[in-house]
Residue frames as qw, qx, qy, qz and C-alpha x, y, z in Angstrom:
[[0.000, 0.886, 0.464, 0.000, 0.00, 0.00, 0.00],
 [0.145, 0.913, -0.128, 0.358, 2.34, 2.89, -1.37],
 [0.374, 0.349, -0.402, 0.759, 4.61, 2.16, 2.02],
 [0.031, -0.034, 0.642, -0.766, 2.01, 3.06, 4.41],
 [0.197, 0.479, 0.818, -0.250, -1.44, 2.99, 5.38],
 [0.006, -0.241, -0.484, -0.842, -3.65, 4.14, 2.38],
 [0.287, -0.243, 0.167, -0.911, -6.43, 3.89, 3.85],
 [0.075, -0.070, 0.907, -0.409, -8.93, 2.79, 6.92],
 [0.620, -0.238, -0.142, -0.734, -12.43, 1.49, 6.74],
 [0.097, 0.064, -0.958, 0.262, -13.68, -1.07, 9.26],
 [0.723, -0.317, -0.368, -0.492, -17.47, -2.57, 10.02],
 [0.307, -0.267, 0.842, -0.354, -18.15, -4.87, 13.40],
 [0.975, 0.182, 0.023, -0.126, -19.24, -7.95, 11.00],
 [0.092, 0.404, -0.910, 0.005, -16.64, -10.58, 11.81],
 [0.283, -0.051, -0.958, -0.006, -16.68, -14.31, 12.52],
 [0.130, 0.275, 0.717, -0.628, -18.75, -13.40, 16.09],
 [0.444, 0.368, 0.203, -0.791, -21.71, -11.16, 14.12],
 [0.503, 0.164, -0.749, -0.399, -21.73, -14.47, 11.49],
 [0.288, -0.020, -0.925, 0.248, -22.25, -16.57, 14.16],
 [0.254, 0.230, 0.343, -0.875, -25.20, -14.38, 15.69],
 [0.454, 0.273, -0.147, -0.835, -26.94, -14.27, 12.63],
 [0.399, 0.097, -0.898, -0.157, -27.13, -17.88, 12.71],
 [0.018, -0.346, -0.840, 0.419, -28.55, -18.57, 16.37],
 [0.245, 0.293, 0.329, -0.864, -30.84, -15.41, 15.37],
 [0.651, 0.147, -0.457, -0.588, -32.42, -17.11, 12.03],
 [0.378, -0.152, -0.907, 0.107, -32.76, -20.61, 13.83],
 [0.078, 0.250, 0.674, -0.690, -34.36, -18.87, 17.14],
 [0.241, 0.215, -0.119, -0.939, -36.50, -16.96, 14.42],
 [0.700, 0.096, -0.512, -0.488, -37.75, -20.08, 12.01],
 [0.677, 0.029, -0.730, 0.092, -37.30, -22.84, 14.37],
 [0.852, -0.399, -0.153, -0.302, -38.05, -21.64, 17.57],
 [0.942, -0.036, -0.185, 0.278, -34.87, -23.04, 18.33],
 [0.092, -0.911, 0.382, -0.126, -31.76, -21.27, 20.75],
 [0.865, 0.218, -0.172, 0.418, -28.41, -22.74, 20.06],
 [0.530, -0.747, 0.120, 0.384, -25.16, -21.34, 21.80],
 [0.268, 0.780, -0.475, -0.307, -22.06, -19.12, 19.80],
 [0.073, -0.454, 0.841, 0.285, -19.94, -22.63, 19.54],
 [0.549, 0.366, 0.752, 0.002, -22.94, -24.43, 17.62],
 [0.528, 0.847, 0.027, -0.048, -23.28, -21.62, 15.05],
 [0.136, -0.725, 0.618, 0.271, -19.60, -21.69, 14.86],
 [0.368, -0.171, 0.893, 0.196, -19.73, -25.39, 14.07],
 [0.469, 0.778, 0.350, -0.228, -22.79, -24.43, 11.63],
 [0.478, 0.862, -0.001, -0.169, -21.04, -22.12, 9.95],
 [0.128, -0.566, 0.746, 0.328, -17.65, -24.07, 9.60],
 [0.632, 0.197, 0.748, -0.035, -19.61, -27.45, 8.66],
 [0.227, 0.614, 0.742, 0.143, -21.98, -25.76, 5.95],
 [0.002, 0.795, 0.152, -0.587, -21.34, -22.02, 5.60],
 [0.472, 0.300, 0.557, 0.614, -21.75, -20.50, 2.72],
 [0.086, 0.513, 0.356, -0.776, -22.35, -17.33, 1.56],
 [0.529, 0.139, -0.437, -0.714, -24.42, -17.75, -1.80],
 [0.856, 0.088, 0.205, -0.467, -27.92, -20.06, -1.56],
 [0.966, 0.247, -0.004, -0.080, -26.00, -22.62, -4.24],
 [0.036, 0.740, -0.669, 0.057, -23.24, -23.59, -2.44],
 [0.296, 0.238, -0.918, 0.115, -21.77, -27.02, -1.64],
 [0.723, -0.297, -0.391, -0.486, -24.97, -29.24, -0.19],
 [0.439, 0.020, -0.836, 0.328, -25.01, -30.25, 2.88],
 [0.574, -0.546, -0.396, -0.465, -26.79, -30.48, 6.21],
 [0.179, 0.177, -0.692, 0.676, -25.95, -30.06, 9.66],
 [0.581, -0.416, -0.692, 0.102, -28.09, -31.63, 12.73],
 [0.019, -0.578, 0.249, -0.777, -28.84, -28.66, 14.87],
 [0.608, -0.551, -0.569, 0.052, -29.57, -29.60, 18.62],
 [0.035, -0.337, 0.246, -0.908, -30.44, -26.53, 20.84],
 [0.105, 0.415, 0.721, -0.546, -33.80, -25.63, 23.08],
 [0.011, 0.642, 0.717, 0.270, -37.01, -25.23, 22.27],
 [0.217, 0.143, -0.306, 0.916, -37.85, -21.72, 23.35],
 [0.579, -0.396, -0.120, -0.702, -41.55, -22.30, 23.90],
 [0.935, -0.274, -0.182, -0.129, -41.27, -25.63, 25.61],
 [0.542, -0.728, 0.323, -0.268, -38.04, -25.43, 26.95],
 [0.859, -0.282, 0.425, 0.055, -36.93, -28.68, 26.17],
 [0.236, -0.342, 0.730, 0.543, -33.70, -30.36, 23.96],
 [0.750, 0.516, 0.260, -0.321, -34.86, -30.39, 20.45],
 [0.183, -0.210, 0.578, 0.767, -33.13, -30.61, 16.76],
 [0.590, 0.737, 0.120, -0.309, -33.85, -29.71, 13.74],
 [0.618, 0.130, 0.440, 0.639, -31.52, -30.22, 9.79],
 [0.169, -0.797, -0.015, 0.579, -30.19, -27.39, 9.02],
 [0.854, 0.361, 0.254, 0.275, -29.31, -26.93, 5.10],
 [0.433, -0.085, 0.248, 0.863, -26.65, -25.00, 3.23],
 [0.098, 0.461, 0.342, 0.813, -29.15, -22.49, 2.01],
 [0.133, -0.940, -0.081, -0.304, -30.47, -21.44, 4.90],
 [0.616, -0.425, -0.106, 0.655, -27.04, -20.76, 6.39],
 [0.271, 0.217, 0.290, 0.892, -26.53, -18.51, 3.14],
 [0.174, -0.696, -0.377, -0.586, -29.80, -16.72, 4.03],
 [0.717, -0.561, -0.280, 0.305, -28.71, -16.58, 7.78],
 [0.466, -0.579, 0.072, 0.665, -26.10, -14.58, 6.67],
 [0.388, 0.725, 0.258, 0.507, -27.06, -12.61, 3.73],
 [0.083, -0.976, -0.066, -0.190, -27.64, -9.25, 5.88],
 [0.334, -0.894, 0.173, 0.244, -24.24, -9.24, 7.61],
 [0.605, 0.036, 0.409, 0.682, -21.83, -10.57, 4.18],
 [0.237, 0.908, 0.257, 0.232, -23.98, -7.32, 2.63],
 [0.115, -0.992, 0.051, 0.015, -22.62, -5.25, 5.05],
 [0.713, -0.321, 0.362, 0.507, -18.91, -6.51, 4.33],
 [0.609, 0.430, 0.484, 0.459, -19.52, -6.40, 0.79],
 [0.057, 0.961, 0.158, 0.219, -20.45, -2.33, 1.44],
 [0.457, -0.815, 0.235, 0.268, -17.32, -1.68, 3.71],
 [0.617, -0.276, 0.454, 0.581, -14.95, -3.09, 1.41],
 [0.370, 0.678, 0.289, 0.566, -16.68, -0.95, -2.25],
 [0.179, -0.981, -0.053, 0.045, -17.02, 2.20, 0.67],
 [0.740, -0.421, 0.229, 0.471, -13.15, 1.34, 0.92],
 [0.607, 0.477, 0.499, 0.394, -12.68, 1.55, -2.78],
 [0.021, -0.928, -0.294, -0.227, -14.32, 4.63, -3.14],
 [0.416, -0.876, 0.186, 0.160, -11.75, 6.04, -0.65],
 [0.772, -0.175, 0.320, 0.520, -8.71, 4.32, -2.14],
 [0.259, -0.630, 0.359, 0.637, -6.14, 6.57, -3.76],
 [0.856, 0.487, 0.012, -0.174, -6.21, 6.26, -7.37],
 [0.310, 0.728, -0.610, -0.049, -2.65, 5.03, -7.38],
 [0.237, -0.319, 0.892, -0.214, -3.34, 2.82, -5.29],
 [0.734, 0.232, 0.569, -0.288, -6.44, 1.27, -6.73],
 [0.644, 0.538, -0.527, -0.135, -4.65, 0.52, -10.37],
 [0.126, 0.386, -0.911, 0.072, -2.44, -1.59, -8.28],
 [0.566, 0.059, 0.688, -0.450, -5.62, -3.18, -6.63],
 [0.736, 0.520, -0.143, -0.409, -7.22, -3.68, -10.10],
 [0.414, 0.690, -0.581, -0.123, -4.00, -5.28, -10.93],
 [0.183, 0.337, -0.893, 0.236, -2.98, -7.19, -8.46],
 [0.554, -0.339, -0.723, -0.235, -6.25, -7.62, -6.36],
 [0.492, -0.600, 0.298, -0.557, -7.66, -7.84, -3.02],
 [0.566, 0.002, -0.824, -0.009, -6.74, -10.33, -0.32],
 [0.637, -0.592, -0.020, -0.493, -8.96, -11.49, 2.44],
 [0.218, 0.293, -0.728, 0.580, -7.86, -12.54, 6.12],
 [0.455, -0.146, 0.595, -0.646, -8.92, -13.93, 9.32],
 [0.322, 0.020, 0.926, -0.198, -10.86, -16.63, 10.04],
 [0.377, 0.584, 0.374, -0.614, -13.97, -15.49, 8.46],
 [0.190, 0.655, -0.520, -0.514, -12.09, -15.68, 5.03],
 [0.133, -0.012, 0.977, 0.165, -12.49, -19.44, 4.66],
 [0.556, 0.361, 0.628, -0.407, -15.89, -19.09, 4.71],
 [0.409, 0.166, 0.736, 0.513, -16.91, -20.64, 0.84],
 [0.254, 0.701, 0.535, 0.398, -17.86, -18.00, -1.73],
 [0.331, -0.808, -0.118, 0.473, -16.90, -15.16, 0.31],
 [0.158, -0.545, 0.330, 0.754, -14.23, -13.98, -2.15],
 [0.078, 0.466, 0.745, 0.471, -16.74, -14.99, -5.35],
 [0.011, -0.856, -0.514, -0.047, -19.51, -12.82, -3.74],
 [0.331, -0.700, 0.061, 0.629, -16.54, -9.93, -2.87],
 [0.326, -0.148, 0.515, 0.779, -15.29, -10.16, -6.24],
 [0.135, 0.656, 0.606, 0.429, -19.14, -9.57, -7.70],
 [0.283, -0.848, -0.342, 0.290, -19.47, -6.75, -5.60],
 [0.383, -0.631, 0.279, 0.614, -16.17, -5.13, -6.24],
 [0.851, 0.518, 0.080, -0.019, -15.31, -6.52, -9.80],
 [0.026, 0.814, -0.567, 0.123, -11.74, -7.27, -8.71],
 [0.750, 0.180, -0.637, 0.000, -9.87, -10.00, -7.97],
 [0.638, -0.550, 0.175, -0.510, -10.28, -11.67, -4.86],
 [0.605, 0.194, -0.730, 0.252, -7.76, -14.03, -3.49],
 [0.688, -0.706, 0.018, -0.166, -8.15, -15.48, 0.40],
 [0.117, 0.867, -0.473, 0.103, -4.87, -15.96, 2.03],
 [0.735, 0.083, -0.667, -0.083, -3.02, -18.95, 2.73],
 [0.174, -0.107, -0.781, 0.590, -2.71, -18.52, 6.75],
 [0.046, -0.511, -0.162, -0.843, -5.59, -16.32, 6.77],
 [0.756, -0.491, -0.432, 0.013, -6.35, -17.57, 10.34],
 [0.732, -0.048, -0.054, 0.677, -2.69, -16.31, 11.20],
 [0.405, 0.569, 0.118, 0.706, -2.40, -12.97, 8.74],
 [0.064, -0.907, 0.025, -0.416, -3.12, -10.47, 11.54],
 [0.691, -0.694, 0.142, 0.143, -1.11, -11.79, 14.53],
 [0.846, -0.034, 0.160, 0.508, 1.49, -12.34, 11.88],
 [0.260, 0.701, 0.226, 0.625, 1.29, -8.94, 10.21],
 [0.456, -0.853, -0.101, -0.230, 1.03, -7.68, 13.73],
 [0.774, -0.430, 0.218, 0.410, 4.52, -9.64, 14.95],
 [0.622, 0.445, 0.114, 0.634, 6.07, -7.68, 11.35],
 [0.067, -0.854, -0.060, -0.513, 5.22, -4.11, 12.86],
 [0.563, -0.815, 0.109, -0.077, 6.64, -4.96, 15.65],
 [0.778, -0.210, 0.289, 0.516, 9.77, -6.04, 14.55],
 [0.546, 0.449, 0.157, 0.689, 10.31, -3.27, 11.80],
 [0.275, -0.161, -0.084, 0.944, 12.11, -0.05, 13.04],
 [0.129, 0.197, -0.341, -0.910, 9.69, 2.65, 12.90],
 [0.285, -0.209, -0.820, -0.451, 6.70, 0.82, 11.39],
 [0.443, -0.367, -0.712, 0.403, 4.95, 1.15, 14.71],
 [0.053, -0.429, -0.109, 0.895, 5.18, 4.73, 15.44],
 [0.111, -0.048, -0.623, -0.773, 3.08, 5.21, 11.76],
 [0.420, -0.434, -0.751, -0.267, 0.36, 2.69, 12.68],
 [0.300, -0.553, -0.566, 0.532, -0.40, 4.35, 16.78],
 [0.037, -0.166, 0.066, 0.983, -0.34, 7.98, 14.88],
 [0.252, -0.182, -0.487, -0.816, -3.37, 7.34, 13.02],
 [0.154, -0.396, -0.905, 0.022, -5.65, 6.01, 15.68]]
């Protein structure tokens, strides 16, 4: 990015507000209250974020919220994608608002080279397909991307200087 920070746009849709929007479309259609590390295992099993991903089903066993008691229900790959339309939207808008903001020297190289996505949340399947419709860039996910900030975080702290840049702009 030019050498320094081009520029900042951030949203609070991560992994956690993916996982919400799961227990909140299950409590919604089903009646049904699951805990954060069942929508986690939801949305690693079977997440997608377009309706015609990869088929599959996932056994959901939570509580009933009228009765109280242990229930399940099968869960499919489309509605996970419809679980989480409303907060990949609001990714998809932070990262064109980004755009919009990006230098125009720097967004030839983006054009060129692309965008790459990070964190955990990156694996999730179609994510960089539905970024790249949105954007109409290229959309690569990284290969730690589980890793990329703590590692990107251990570089700044080892380069001279690199530090002092990133605490100026908060």
């Amino acid at each position: 990015s030019m050498g320094d920070i081009a520029i900042v746009e951030s949203t609070d849709v991560g992994g956690e507000a993916l996982d919400a929007a799961i227990m909140r479309y299950l409590r919604t259609y089903y009646g049904l209250r699951i805990g954060t590390r069942t929508a986690e295992q939801i949305k690693r099993s079977i997440g997608s974020s377009h309706a015609d991903g990869e088929p599959g089903v996932f056994l959901v066993k939570g509580q009933d919220v009228v009765r109280g008691a242990p229930t399940a229900i099968e869960m499919n790959t489309e509605e996970v994608a419809a679980a989480l339309e409303e907060p990949l939207a609001a990714i998809c808008e932070t990262v064109r608002t980004a755009f919009l903001n990006t230098p125009p020297e720097l967004a030839g190289d983006l054009f060129d080279r692309g965008v790459v996505l990070i964190g955990g949340g990156a694996r999730l399947p179609g994510l960089d397909q539905r970024i790249r419709e949105s954007t109409g860039l290229p959309v690569f996910v990284a290969d730690e991307a589980e890793n990329a900030v703590a590692l990107g975080a251990g570089q700044i702290l080892e380069t001279s200087g690199a530090l002092a840049k990133v605490s100026m702009r908060g």
